[in-house]
C-alpha positions as CSV (number, residue, x, y, z in Angstrom):
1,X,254.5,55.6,62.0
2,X,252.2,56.5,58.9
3,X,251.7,55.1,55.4
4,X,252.1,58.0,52.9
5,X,251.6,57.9,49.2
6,X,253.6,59.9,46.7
7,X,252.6,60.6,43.1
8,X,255.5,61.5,41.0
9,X,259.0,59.5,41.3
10,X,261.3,62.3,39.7
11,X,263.3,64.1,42.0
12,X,260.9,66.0,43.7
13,X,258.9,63.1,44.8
14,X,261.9,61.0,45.0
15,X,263.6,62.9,47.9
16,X,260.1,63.7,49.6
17,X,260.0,59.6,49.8
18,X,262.9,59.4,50.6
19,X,263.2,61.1,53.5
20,X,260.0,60.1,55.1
21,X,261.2,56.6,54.6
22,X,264.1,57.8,56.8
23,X,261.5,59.0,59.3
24,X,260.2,55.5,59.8
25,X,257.3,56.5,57.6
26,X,255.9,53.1,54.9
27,X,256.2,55.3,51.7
28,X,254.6,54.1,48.8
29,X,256.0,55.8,45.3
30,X,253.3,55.6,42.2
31,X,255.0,56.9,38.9
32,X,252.7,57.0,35.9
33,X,255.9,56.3,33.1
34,X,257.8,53.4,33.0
35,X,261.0,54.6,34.5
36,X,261.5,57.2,37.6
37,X,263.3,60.5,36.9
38,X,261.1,62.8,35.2
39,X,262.9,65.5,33.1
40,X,266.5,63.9,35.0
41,X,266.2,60.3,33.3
42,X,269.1,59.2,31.5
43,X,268.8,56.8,28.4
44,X,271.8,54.6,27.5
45,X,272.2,53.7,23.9
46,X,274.6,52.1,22.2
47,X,277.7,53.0,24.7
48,X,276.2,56.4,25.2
49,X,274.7,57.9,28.1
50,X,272.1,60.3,26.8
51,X,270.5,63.1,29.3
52,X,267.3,63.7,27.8
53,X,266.6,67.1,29.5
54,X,268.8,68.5,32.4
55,X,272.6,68.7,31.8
56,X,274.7,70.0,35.1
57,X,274.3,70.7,38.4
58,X,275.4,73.9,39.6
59,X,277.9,74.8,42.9
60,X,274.5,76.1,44.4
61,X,272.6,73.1,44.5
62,X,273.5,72.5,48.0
63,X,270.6,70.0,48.8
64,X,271.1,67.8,45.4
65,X,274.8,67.1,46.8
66,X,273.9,66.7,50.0
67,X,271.9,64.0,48.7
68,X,274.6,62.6,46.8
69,X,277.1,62.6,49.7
70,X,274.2,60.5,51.6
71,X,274.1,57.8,49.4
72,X,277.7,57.7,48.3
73,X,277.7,59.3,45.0
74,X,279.5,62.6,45.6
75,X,282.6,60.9,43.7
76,X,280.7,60.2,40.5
77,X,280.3,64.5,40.3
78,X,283.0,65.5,37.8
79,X,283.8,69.1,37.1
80,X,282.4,70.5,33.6
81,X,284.9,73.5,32.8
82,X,282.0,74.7,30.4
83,X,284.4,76.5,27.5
84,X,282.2,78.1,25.7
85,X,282.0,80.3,22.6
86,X,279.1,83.1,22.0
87,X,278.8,83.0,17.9
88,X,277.3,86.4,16.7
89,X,277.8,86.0,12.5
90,X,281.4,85.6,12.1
91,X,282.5,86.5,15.3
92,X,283.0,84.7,17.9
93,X,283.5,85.7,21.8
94,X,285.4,83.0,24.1
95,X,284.1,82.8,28.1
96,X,283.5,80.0,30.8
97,X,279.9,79.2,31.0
98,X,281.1,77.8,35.0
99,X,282.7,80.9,35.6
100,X,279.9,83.9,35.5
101,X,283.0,86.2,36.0
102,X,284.1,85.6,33.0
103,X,281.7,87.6,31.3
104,X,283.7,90.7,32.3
105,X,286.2,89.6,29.7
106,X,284.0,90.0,26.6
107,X,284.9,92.4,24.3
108,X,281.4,92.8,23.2
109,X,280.1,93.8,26.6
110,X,280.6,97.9,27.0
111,X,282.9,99.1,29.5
112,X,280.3,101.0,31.3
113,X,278.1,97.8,31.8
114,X,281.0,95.9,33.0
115,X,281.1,98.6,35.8
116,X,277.3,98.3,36.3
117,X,277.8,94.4,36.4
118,X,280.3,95.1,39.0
119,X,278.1,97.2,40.8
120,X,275.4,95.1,40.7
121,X,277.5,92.4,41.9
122,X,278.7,93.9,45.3
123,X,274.9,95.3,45.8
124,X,273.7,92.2,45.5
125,X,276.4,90.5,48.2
126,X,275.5,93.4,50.6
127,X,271.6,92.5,50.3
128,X,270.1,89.5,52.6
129,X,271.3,86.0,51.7
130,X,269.0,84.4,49.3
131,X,268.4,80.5,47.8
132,X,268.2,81.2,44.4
133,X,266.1,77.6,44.6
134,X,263.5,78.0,47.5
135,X,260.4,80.0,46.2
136,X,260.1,81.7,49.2
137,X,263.4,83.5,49.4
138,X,262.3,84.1,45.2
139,X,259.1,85.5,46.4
140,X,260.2,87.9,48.9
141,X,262.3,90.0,46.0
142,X,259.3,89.1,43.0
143,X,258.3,93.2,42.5
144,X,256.0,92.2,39.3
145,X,259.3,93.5,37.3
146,X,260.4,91.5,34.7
147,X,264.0,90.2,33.9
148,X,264.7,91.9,30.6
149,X,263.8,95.7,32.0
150,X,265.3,94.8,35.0
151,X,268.9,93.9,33.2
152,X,269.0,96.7,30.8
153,X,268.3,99.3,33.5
154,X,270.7,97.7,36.0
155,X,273.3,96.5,33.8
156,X,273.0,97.9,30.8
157,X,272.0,97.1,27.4
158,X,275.3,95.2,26.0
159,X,275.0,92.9,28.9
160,X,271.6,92.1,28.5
161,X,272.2,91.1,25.2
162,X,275.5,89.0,25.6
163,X,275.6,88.2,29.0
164,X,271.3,87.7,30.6
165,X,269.6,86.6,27.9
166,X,272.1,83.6,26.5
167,X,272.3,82.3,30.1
168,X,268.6,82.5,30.3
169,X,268.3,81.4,26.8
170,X,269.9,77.9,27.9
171,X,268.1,77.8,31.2
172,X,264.4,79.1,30.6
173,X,264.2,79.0,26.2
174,X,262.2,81.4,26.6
175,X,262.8,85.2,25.7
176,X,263.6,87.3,29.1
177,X,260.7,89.9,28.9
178,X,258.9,86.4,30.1
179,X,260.3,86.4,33.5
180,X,260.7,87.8,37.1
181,X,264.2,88.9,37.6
182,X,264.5,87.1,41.1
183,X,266.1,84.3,40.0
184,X,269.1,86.4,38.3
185,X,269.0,88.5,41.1
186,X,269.8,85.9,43.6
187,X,272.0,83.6,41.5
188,X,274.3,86.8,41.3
189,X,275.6,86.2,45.3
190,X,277.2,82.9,44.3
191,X,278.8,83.9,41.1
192,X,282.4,84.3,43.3
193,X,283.5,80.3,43.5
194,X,280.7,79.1,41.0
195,X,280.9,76.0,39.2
196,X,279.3,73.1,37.2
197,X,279.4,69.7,37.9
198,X,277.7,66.8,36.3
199,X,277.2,63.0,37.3
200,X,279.6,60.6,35.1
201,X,276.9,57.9,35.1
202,X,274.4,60.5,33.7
203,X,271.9,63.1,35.4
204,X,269.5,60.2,36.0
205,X,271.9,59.0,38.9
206,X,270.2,60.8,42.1
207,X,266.4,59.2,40.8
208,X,267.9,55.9,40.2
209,X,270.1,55.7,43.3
210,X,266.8,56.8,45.8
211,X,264.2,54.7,43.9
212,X,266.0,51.4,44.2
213,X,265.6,52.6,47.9
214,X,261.8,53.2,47.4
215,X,258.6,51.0,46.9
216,X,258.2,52.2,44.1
217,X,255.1,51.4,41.4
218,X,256.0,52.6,37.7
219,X,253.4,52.5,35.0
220,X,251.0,53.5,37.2
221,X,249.2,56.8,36.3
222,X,246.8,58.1,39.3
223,X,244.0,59.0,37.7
224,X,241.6,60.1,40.8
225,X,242.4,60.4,44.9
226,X,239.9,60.9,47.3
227,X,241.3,62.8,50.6
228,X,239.2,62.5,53.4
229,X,240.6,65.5,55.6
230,X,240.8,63.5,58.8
231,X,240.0,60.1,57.7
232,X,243.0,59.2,55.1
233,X,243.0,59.1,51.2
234,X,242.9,57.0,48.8
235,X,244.4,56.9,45.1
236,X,243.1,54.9,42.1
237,X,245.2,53.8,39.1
238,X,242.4,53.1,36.4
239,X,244.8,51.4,34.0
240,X,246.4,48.7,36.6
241,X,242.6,48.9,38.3
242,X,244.6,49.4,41.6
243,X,243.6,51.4,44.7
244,X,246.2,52.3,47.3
245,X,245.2,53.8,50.8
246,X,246.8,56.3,53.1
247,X,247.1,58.3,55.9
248,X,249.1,61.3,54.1
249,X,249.5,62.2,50.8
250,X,252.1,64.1,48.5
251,X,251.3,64.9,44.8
252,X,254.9,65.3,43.0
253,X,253.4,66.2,39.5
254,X,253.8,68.9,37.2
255,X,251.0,72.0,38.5
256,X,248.3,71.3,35.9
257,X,248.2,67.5,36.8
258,X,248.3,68.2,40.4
259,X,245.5,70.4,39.7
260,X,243.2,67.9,37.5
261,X,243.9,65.3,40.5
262,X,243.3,67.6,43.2
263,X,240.2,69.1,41.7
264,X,237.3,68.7,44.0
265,X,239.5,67.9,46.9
266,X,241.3,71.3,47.8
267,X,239.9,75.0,47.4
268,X,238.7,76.0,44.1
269,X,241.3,79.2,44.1
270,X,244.1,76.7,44.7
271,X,243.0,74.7,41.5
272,X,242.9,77.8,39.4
273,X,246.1,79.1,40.7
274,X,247.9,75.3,40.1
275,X,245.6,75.6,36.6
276,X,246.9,78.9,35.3
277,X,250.7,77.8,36.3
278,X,252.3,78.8,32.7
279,X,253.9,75.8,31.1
280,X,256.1,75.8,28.0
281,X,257.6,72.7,25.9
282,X,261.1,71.9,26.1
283,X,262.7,70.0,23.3
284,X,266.1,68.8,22.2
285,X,267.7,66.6,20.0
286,X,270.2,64.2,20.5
287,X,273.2,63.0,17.8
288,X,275.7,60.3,18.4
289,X,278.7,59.8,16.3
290,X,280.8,56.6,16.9
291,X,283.7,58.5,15.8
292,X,283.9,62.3,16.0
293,X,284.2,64.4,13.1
294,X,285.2,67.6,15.1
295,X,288.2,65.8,17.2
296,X,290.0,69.2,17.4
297,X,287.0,71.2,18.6
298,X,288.0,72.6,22.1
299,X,284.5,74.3,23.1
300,X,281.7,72.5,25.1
301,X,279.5,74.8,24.0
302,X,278.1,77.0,21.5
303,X,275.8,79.5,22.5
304,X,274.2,81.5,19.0
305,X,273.9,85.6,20.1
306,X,273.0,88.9,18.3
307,X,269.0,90.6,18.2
308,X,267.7,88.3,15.6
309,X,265.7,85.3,16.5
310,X,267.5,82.2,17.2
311,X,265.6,79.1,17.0
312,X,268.2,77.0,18.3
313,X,269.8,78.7,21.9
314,X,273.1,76.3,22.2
315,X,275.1,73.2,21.1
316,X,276.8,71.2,23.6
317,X,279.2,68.6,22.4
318,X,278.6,66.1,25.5
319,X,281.9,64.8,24.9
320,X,283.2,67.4,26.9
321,X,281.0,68.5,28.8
322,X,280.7,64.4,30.2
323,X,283.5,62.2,29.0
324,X,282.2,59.1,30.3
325,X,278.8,59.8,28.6
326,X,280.3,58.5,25.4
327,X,282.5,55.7,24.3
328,X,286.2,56.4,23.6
329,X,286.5,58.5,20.0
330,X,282.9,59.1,20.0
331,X,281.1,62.3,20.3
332,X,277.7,63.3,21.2
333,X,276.0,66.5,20.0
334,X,273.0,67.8,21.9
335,X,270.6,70.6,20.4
336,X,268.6,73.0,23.0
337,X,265.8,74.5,21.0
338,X,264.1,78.0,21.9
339,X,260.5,76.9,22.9
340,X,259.0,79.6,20.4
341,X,260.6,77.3,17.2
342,X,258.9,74.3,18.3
343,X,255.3,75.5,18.1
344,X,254.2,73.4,14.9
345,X,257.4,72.2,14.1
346,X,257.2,68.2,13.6
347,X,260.1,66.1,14.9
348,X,261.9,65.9,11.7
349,X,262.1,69.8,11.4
350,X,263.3,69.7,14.4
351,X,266.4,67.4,13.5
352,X,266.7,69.4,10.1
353,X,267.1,72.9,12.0
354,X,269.8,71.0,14.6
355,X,271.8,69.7,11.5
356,X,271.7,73.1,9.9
357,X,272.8,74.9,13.1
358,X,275.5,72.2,13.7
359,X,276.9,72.8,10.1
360,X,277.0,76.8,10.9
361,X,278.4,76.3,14.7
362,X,280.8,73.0,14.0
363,X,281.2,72.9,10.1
364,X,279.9,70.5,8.0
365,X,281.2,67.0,7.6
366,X,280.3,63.9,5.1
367,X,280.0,61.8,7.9
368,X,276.0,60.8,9.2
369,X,275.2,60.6,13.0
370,X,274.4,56.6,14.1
371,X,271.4,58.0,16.3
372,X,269.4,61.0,16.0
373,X,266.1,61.3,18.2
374,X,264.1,64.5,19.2
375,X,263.0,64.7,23.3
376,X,259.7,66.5,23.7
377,X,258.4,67.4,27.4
378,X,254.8,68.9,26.6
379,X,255.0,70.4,30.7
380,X,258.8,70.9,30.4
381,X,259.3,74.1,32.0
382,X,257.4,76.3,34.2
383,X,257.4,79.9,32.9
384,X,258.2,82.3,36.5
385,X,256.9,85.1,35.0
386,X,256.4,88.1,37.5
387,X,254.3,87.4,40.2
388,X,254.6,83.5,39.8
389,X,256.8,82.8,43.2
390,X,254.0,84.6,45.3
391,X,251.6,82.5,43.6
392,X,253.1,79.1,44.7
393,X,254.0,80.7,48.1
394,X,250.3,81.2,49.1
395,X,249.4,77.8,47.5
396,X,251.6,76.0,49.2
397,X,250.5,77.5,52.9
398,X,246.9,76.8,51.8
399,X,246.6,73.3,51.9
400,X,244.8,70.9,54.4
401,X,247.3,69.0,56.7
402,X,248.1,65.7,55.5
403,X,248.1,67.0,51.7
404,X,251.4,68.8,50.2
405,X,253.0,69.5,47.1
406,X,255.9,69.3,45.8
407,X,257.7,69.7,41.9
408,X,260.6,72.7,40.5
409,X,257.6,75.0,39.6
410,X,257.7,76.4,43.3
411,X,260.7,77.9,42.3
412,X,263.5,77.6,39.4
413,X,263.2,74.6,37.3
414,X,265.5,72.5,38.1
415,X,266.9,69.4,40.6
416,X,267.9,71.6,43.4
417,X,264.3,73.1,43.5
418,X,263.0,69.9,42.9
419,X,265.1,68.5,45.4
420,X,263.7,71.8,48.2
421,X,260.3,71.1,47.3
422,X,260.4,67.9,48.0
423,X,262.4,67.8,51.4
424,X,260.0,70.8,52.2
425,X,256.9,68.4,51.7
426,X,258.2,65.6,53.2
427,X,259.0,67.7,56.8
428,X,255.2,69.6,55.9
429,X,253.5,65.9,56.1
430,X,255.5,63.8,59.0
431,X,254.5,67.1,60.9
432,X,251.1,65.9,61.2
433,X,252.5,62.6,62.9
């Protein structure tokens, strides 16, 4: 039996604790905020469960419900039969954001790039299986292309623009000539039987649930760890002025605070790989209505498309997409912004651009939202551009024993690859014991 620290209590460093606690391992969780769940927590407000970054889970996330099941939350995953409109002007193309198939129903996609969807499709179930969430598996198909030449070669130029980039508009806010096609590539073997789910008590639910398992220290920022390769390490918290010890260690940070901890403790090329991890902010803003003004809107979500820019990439009407995230009558708006519109935009430009989109996408009412608040992650989503899987790959087999990493940039942001990393660290470090 060991005693292992772990920085970071979302759900990366959440399952990593976890599990080594089910190893008979002492496990001691430091989280520098005030709550546990990272870019998963969940605020409640006024009757309203508000997810202040991630939204679903996906049928893929095999590990996430895995985790559920264990701790007796499978039940609280309800389906979210995403209806979804793609608004280009005054047009407007109907399709089921859970059902990837149902892109071969736009009108706006060409015949001919439906049959190279198609195409693509079968190639892609003939090809070795891949986990579309383990970086490895992302690695071993990351050819330095990126995602934008790759879908208008391979399926055309009408699907690119109404089928790869909104998806990857919600998911990565970020324009697809960004990032490696891997991701796409592999995500296409699951789109037969695909579907969305999200927990009714919020997406918080998974880091809550395992915390309250956990010894767990919040508002405790590490701000400097020694690790002594054969002799322990030890982690100091200036702002409580408390030191913990340990035989093991497991930094479950974003890359670039792993990197400022680790620096002086690990191989200088690892801190400049971990360093130069590309980062953007993720933003969106949050409206509550104690009564909803748009009571016979059907959609869950409306998804702006066409060339031009589009500073805000979709509106979700939480009331459908989680009914019991809001009180009965009630209706929650949620505004996911591209990360190009929120360089030098304050907070309340922010709100003005969501209230002008939701005017455009819903119609404009007389009626004033109870709550409206902005949510900001400075780190909020890694960037895979091409090459960036390989990267993480070769950091992650370079590091002394007793020392692992783990966090969503090894592979697709997201639980599930939080959820990997972390399982992957926690079997990396009881290894050594």
């Amino acid at each position: 039996m060991a005693k292992i620290l772990v920085i970071g209590a979302g759900p990366a460093g959440c399952t990593a604790a976890y599990r080594l606690q089910q190893r008979g391992h002492i496990v001691q969780v430091l989280e520098a905020a005030t709550v546990p769940g990272g870019r998963t927590y969940t605020l409640e407000k006024d009757g309203f469960l508000i997810d202040t970054a991630a939204i679903f889970t996906m049928s893929t996330y095999h590990r996430t419900w895995a985790l559920l099941r264990e701790l007796a939350l499978e039940s609280r995953l309800q389906p979210w039969h995403a209806h979804t409109q793609l608004v280009e002007g005054d047009r407007r193309f109907s399709l089921r954001y859970d059902q990837p198939l149902s892109n071969l129903l736009l009108p706006c996609v060409s015949l001919a790039d439906k049959f190279k969807i198609i195409k693509a499709g079968i190639a892609a179930l003939l090809e070795p299986s891949l986990n579309a969430f383990n970086g490895d598996d992302l690695a071993s198909i990351d050819n330095g292309e990126n995602l934008e030449d790759w879908a208008r070669c391979t399926l055309g130029n009408t699907a690119y623009e109404y089928v790869v980039k909104p998806n990857h508009d919600m998911l990565y806010a970020l324009p697809p000539c960004l990032l490696s096609p891997a991701f796409q590539r592999a995500t296409m073997q699951a789109a037969w039987g695909f579907s969305l789910a999200v927990p009714s008590s919020g997406m918080g639910t998974l880091c809550r649930a395992l915390s309250e398992q956990l010894d767990l220290y919040v508002n405790h920022p590490v701000t400097q760890i020694e690790y002594r390769r054969h002799q322990g390490v030890s982690v100091h918290c200036a702002g409580q002025n408390a030191d913990f010890q340990g035989d093991a260690l497991i930094v479950a940070t974003d890359a670039h605070s792993a990197a400022t901890l680790l620096q002086g403790q690990v191989d200088d090329s690892l801190i400049d790989t971990l360093s130069q991890t590309p980062y953007i902010e993720y933003a969106q803003t949050t409206m509550t209505y104690t009564q909803d003004p748009w009571p016979d809107e059907t959609n869950s979500m409306l998804v702006p498309v066409g060339k031009n820019f589009h500073p805000v990439n979709a509106l979700v009407l939480h009331s459908k997409r989680n009914p019991a995230s809001v009180p009965k009558g009630a209706q929650s708006l949620g505004f996911y912004y591209n990360s190009q519109a929120l360089t030098g935009s304050s907070d309340a430009e922010l709100i003005d651009l969501a209230r002008r989109y939701r005017d455009r996408l819903l119609g404009a009412v007389a009626v004033a939202p109870d709550f409206e608040q902005v949510f900001r992650y400075k780190r909020g989503l890694t960037v895979p551009a091409p090459g960036h899987y390989r990267n993480m790959t070769t950091v992650s087999s370079r590091l002394p024993p007793r020392l692992a990493l783990a966090g969503d940039y090894f592979a697709h942001a997201g639980i599930e690859a939080a959820v990997i990393a972390g399982e992957r660290a926690a079997n990396e470090v009881a290894k050594c014991f």
